[in-house]
GUDOLO-175736 format. One record per residue (C-alpha): chain; residue number from 1; residue in three letters; x, y, z. Coordinates in Angstrom, 3 decimals. Each point is the difference from the previous one (the first is absolute). Last residue first. Example, Ala and Ser with C-alpha at 12.3 -4.5 7.8 and 13.67 -1.06 7.14 Angstrom:
GUDOLO-175736
PT_unit_pos_code_east_north_up
PT_A_2_ser_13.670_-1.060_7.140
PT_A_1_ala_-1.370_-3.440_0.660
end
This chain:
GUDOLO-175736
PT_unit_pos_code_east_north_up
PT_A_381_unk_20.166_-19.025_10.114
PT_A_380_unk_-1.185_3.367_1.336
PT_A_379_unk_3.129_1.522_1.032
PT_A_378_unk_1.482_-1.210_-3.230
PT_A_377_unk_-2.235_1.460_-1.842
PT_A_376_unk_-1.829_-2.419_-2.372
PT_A_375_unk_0.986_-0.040_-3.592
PT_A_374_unk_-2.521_0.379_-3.003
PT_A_373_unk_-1.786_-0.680_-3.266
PT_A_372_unk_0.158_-3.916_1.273
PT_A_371_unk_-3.591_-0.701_-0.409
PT_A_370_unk_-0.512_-0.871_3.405
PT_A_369_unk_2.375_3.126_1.486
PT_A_368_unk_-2.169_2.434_-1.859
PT_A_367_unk_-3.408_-1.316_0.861
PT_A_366_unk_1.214_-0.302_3.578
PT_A_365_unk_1.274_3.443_-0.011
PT_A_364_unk_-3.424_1.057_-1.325
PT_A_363_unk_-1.846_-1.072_2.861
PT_A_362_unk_2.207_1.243_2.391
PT_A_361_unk_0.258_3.007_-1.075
PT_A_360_unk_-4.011_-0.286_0.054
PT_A_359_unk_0.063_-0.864_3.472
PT_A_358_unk_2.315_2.755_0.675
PT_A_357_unk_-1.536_2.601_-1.542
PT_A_356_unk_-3.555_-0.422_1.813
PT_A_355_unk_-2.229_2.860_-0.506
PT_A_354_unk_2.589_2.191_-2.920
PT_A_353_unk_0.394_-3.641_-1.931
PT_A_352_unk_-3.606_-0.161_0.458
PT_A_351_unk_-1.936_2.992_-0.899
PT_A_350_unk_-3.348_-1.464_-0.366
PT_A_349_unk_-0.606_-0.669_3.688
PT_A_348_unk_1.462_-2.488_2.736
PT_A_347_unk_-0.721_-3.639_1.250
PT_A_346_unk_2.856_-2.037_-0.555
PT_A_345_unk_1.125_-1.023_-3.452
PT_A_344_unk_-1.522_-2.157_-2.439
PT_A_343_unk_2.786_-1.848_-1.917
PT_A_342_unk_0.021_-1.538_-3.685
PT_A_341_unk_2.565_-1.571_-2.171
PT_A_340_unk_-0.753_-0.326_-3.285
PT_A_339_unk_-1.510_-2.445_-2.641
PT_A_338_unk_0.076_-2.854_2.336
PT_A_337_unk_-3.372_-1.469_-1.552
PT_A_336_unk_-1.631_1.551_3.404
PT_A_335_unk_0.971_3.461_-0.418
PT_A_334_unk_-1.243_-0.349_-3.825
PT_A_333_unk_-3.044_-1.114_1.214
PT_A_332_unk_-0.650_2.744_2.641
PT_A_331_unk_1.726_2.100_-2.497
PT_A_330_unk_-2.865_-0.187_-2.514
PT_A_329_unk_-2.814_0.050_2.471
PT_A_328_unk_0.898_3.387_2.323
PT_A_327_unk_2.272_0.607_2.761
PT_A_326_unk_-0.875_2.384_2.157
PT_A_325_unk_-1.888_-1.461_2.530
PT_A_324_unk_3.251_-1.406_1.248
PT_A_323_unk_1.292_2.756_1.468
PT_A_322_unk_3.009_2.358_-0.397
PT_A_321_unk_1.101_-1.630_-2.698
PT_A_320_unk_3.698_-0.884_-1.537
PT_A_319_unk_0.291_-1.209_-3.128
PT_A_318_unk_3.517_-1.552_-1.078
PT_A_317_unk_0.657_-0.811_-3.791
PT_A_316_unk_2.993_-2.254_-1.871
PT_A_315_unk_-0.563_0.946_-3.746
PT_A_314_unk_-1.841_-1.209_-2.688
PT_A_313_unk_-2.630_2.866_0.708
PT_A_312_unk_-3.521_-1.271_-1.253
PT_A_311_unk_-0.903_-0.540_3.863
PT_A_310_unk_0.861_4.056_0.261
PT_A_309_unk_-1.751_0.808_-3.225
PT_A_308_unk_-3.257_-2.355_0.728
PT_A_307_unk_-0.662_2.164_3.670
PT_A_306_unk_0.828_3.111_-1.673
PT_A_305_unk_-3.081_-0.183_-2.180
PT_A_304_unk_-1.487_3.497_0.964
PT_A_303_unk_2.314_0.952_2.470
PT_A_302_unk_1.603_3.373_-1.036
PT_A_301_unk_-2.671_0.285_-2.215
PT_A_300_unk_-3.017_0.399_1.671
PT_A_299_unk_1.057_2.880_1.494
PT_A_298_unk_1.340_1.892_-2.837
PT_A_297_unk_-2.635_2.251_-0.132
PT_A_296_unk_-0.325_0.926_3.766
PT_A_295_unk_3.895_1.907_-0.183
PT_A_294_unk_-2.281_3.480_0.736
PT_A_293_unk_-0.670_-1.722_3.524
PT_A_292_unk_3.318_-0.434_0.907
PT_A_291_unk_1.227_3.688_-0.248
PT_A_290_unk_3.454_-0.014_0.776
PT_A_289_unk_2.379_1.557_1.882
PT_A_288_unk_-2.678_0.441_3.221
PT_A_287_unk_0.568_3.139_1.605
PT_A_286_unk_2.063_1.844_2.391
PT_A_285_unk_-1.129_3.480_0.836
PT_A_284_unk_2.020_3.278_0.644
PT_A_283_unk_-0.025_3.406_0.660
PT_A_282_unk_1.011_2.699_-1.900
PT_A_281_unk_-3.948_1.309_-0.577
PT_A_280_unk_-2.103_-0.526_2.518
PT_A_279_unk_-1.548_-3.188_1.479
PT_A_278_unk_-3.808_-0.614_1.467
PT_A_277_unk_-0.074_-3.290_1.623
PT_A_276_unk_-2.794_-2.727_-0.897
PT_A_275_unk_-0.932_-2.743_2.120
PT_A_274_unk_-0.558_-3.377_-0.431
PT_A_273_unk_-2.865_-2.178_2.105
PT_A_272_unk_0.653_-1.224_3.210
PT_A_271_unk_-3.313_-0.737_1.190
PT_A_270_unk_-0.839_-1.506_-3.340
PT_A_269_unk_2.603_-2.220_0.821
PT_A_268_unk_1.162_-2.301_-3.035
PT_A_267_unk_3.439_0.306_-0.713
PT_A_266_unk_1.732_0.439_3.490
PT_A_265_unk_-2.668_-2.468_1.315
PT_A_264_unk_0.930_-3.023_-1.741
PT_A_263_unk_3.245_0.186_1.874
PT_A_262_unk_2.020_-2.592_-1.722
PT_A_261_unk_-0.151_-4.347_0.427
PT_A_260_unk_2.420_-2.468_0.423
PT_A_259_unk_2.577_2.080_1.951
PT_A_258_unk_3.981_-0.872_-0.130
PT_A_257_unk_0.673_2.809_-1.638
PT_A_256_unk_-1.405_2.091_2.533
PT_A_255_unk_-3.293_1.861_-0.686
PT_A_254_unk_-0.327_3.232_1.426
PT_A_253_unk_-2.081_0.451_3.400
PT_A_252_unk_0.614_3.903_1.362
PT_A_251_unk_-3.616_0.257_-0.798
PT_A_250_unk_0.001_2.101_-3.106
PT_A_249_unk_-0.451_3.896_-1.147
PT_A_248_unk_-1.813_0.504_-3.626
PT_A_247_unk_1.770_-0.076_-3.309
PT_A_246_unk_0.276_3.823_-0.941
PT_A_245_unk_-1.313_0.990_-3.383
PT_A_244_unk_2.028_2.998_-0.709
PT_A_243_unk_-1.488_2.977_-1.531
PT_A_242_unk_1.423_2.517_-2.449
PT_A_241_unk_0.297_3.618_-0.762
PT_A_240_unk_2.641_0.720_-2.361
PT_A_239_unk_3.545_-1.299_-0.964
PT_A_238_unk_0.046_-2.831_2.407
PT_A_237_unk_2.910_-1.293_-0.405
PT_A_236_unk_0.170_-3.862_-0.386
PT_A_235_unk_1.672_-2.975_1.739
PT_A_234_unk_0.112_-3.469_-1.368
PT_A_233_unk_-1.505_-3.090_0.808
PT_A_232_unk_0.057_-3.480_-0.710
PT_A_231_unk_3.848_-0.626_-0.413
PT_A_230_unk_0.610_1.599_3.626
PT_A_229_unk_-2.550_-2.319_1.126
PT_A_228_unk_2.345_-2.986_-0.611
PT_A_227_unk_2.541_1.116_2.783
PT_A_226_unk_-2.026_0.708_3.163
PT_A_225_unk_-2.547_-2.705_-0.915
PT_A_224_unk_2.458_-2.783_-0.025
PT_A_223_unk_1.141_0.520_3.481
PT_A_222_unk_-3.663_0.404_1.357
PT_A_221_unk_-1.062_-3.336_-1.643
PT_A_220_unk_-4.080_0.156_-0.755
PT_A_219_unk_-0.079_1.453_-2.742
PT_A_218_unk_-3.052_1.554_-1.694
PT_A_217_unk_-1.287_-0.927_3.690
PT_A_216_unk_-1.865_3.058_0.311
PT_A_215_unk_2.166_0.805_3.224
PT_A_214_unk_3.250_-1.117_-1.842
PT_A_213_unk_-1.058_2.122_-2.890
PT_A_212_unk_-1.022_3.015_1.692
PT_A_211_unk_3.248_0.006_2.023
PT_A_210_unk_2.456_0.366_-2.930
PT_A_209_unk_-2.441_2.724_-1.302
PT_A_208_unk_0.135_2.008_3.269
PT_A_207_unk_4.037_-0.793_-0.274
PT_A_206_unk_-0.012_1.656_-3.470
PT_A_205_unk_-2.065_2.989_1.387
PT_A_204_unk_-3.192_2.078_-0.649
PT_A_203_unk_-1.749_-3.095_-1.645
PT_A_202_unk_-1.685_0.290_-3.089
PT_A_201_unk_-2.813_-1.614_-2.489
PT_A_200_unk_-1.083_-2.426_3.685
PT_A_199_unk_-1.854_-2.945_-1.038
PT_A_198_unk_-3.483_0.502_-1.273
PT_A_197_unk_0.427_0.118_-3.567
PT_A_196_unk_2.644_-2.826_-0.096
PT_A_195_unk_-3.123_-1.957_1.522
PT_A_194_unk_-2.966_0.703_-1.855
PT_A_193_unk_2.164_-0.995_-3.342
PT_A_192_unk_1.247_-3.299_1.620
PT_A_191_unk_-3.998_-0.766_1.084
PT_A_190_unk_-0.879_0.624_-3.661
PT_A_189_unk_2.368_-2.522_-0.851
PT_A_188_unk_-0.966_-2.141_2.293
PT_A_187_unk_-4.010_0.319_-1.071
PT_A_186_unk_1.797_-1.057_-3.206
PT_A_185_unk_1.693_-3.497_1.974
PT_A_184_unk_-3.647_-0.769_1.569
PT_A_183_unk_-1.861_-0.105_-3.522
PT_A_182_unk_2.980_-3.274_-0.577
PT_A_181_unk_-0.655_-1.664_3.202
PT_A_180_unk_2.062_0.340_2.998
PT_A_179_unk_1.894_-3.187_0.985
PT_A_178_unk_2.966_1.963_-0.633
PT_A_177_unk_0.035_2.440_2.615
PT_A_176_unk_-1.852_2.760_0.890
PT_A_175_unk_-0.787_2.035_3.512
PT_A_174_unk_1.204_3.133_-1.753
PT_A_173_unk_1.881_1.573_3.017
PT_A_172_unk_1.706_-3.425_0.513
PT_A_171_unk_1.387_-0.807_-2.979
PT_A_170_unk_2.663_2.427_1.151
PT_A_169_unk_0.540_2.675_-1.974
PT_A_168_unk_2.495_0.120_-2.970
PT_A_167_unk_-1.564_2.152_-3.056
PT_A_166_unk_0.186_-2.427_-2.750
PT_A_165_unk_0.009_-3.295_2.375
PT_A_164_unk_-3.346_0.817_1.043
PT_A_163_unk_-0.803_-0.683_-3.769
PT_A_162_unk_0.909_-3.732_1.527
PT_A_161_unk_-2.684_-2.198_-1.694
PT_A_160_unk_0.279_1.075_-3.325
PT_A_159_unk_-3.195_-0.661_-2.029
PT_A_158_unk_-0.584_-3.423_-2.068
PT_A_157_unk_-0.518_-1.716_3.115
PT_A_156_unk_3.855_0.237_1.439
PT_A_155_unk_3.315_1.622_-0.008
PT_A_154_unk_2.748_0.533_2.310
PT_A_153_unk_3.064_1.771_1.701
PT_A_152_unk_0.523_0.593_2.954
PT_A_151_unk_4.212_-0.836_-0.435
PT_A_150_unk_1.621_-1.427_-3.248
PT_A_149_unk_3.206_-1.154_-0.154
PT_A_148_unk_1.270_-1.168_-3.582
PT_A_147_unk_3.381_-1.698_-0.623
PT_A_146_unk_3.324_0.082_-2.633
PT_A_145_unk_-0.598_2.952_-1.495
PT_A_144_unk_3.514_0.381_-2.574
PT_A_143_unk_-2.401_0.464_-3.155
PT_A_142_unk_-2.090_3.502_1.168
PT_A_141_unk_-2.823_0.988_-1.951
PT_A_140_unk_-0.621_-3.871_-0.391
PT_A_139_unk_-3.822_1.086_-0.126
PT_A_138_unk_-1.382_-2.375_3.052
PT_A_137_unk_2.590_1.013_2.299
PT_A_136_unk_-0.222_3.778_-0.434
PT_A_135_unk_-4.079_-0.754_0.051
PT_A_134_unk_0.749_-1.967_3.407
PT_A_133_unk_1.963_2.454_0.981
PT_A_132_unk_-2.724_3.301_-0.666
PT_A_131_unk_-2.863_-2.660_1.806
PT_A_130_unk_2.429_0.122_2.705
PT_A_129_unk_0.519_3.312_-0.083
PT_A_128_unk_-3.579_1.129_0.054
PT_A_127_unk_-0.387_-2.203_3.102
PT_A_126_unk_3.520_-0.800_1.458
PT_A_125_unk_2.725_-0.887_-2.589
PT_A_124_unk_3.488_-2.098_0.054
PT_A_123_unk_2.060_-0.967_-3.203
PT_A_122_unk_2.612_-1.760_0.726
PT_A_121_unk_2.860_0.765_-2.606
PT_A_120_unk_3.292_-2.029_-1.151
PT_A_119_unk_2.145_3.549_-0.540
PT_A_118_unk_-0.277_1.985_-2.936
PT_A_117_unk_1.079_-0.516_-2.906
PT_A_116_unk_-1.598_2.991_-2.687
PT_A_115_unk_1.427_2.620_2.243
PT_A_114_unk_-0.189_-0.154_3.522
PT_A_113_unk_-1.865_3.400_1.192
PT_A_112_unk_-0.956_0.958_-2.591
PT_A_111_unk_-1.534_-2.955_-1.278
PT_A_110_unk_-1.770_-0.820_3.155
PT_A_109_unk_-1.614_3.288_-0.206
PT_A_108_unk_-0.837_-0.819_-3.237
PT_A_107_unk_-1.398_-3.437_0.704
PT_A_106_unk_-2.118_1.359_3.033
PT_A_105_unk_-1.389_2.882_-2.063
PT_A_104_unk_-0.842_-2.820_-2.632
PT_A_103_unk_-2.022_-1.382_2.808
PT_A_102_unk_-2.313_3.228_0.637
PT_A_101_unk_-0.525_0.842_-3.716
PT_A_100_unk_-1.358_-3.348_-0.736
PT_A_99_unk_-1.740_-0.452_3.509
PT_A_98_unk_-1.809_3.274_-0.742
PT_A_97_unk_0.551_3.217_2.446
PT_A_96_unk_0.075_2.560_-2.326
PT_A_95_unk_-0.316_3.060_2.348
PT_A_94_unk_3.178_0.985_0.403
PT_A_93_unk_0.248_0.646_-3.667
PT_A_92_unk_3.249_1.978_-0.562
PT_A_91_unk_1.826_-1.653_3.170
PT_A_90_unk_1.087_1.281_3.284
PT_A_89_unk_1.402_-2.684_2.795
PT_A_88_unk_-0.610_1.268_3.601
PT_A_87_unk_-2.241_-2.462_1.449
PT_A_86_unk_-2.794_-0.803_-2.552
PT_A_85_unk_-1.601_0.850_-3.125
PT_A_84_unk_2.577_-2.417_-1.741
PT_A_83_unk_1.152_-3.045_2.042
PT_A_82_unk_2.515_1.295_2.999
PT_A_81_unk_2.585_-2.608_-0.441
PT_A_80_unk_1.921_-2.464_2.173
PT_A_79_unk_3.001_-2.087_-1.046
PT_A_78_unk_1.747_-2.039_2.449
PT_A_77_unk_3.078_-2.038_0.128
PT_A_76_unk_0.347_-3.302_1.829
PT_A_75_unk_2.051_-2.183_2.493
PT_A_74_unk_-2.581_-1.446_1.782
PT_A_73_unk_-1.263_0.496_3.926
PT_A_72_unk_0.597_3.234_1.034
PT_A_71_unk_-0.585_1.452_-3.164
PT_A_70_unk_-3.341_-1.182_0.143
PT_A_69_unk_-0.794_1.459_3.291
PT_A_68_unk_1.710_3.440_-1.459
PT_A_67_unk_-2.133_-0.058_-3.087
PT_A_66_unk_-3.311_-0.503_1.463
PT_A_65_unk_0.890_3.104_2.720
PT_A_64_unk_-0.111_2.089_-3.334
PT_A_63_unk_-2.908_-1.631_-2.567
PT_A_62_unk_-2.258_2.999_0.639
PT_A_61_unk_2.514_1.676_-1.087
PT_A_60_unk_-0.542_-0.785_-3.496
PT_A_59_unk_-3.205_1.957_-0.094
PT_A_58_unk_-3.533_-0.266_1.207
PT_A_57_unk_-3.139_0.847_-1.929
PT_A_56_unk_-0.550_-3.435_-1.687
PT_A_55_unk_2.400_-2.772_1.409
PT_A_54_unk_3.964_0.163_-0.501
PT_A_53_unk_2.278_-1.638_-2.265
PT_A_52_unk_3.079_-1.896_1.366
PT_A_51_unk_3.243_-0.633_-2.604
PT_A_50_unk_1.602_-2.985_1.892
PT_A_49_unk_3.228_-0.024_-2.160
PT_A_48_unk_2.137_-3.314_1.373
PT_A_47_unk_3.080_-0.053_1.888
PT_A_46_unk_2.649_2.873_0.255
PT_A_45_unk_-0.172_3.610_0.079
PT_A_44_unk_-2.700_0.537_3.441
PT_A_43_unk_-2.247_3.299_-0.122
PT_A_42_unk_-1.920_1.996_-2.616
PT_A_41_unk_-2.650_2.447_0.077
PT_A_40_unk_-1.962_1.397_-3.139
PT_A_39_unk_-1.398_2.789_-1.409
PT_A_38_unk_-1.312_0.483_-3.222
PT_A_37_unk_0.850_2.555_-2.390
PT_A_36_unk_-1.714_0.165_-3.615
PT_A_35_unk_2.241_1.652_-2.690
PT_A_34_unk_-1.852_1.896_-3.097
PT_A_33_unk_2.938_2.230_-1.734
PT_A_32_unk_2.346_-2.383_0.872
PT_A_31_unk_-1.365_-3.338_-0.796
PT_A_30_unk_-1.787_-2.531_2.245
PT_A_29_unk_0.928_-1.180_3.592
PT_A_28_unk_1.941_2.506_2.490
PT_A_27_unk_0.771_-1.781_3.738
PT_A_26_unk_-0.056_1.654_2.564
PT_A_25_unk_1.597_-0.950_2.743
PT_A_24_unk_0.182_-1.244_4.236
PT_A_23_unk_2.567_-2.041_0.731
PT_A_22_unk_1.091_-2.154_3.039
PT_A_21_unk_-3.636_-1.084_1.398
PT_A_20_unk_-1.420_-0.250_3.394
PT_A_19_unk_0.739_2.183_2.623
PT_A_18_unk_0.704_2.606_-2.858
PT_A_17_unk_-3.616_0.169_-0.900
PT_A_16_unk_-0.194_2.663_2.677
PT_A_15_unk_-2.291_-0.536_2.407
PT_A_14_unk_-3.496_2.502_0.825
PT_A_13_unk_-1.153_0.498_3.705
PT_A_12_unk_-2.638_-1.776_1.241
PT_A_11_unk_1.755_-1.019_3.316
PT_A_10_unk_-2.569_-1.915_2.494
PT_A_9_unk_0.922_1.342_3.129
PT_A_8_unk_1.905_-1.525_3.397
PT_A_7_unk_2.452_3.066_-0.427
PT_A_6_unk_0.299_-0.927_-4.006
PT_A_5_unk_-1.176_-3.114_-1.596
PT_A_4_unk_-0.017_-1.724_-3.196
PT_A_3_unk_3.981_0.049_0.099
PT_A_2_unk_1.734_-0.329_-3.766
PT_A_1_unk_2.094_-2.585_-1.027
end
């Protein structure tokens, strides 16, 4: 795998998805004259399907060092998808972001892909993706799923808990968990919407962006940052006069993976407050791919009720948190009647399976080799 360092640096240059997948495609749902293309990223051709869906404004490589850990440690094959809106996949209405829509996308694809027998399927989703799986799950879209992971995500009071979830920062910046009551979860939605408006619109360079979001603590793994960012931003001319909002200079102190907590700082220093560069025409920007803030509609939901559908799920189900605080009434009980298996993993921010890969690899291996959907590696056994 890739080197996070470079002359005794910190190396924020982008990686290729090809340190971690096989394929790369396209695949064309829908009829001729009116295809949608989404693009995905395979690797492994034996063992289960894990088909992984990404979290709210990130993309399916955001699931990249994930897949190598698990690799390493079942015999699988992975499916990863840029959900519409996001990544690279281009669809009529990129802006329909329902669960309906947004898990029959997931069937098609699978479709596609595999015809109408597909292989025994895990499904496995982080945030928006997970409340996208446990919909897939939920509706029967797809027969041959066999199990249900489901990563940060979680309902509770009435009003979704986890809206932080939508837009992937680290619960953190918000100062808002669970235990929040129900007036506190819309002054965190206003909070969301104050936020995306005050992070950086541009960034002069794909590695300046890679190191924004380690500093920020976006993501706080160095390795998976220089591959999944390439599926958040793209570059764009600049056909006349523009400005670029420049993320202001840093201590030399980035957050390791191994680090509980992010620079506050970076995001909140009034002495370090954004600048703006003046840019002519042929240069270029990268921006944002996708607009989170105009997706504010559908909010409520992606998770509104999620809680029930994934108990309701007669199917075996894994739910991985990244703290305890998360987990609201219904699946406390549910977690307790043996409903599913649960883990809280170690400290770290939204983003898990990009924060602490191997932990959740782990995680889910176990789930997989428990329930028999799997083999162990021989190098692991």
């Amino acid at each position: 795998m890739s080197t996070s360092e470079v002359g005794g640096k910190l190396d924020y240059s982008p990686v290729s998805w090809r340190e971690y997948f096989d394929q790369m495609e396209d695949v064309n749902v829908g009829l001729a004259d009116s295809r949608d293309v989404f693009r995905i990223y395979k690797a492994g051709n034996d063992g289960p399907l894990l088909v992984l869906l990404h979290g709210g404004g990130h993309s399916a490589l955001s699931w990249a060092v994930f897949t190598t850990a698990i690799a390493s440690r079942v015999t699988c094959r992975v499916l990863a998808m840029d959900l519409r809106g996001h990544g690279a996949t281009l669809v009529r209405q990129s802006d329909d972001f329902s669960t309906q829509t947004m898990s029959s996308d997931v069937a098609n694809v699978i479709r596609a892909c595999y015809g109408e027998t597909p292989p025994p399927i895990v499904l496995i989703g982080h945030g928006v993706g997970g409340a996208i799986a446990v919909h897939t799950a939920s509706n029967m879209l797809l027969p041959t799923t066999v199990g249900l992971v489901a990563i940060d995500v979680v309902e509770g009071k009435g009003v979704v808990v986890d809206f932080i979830i939508v837009i992937c920062l680290c619960s953190q910046t918000l100062h808002w968990s669970s235990s929040s009551p129900v007036g506190s979860a819309m002054e965190a939605l206003h909070s969301i919407q104050n936020f995306l408006k005050g992070r950086p619109k541009s960034f002069k360079s794909m590695d300046h962006a890679i190191e924004w979001s380690v500093k920020s603590g976006q993501i706080r793994n160095l390795e998976s940052a220089r591959v999944s960012m390439v599926g958040q931003i793209k570059r764009c001319e600049v056909e006349e006069a523009d400005t670029l909002e420049q993320a202001s200079p840093v201590t030399d102190v980035v957050v390791e993976c191994n680090e509980e907590f992010y620079d506050q700082s970076y995001v909140n220093d009034k002495e370090n407050a954004a600048s703006e560069v003046s840019l002519g025409e042929g240069q270029s920007v990268y921006k944002w791919r996708i607009d989170l803030s105009k997706s504010e509609k559908y909010w409520d939901g992606w998770f509104r009720g999620t809680s029930n559908l994934f108990l309701a799920c007669n199917l075996p189900k894994l739910l991985l948190l990244a703290g305890i605080d998360r987990l609201d009434r219904d699946l406390t009980i549910g977690q307790m009647q043996g409903k599913f298996m649960m883990q809280v993993l170690p400290p770290c921010g939204h983003a898990v399976q990009e924060d602490k890969p191997d932990k959740v690899a782990e995680a889910v291996a176990a789930f997989l080799l428990r329930h028999k959907f799997a083999e162990a590696r021989r190098e692991t056994r």
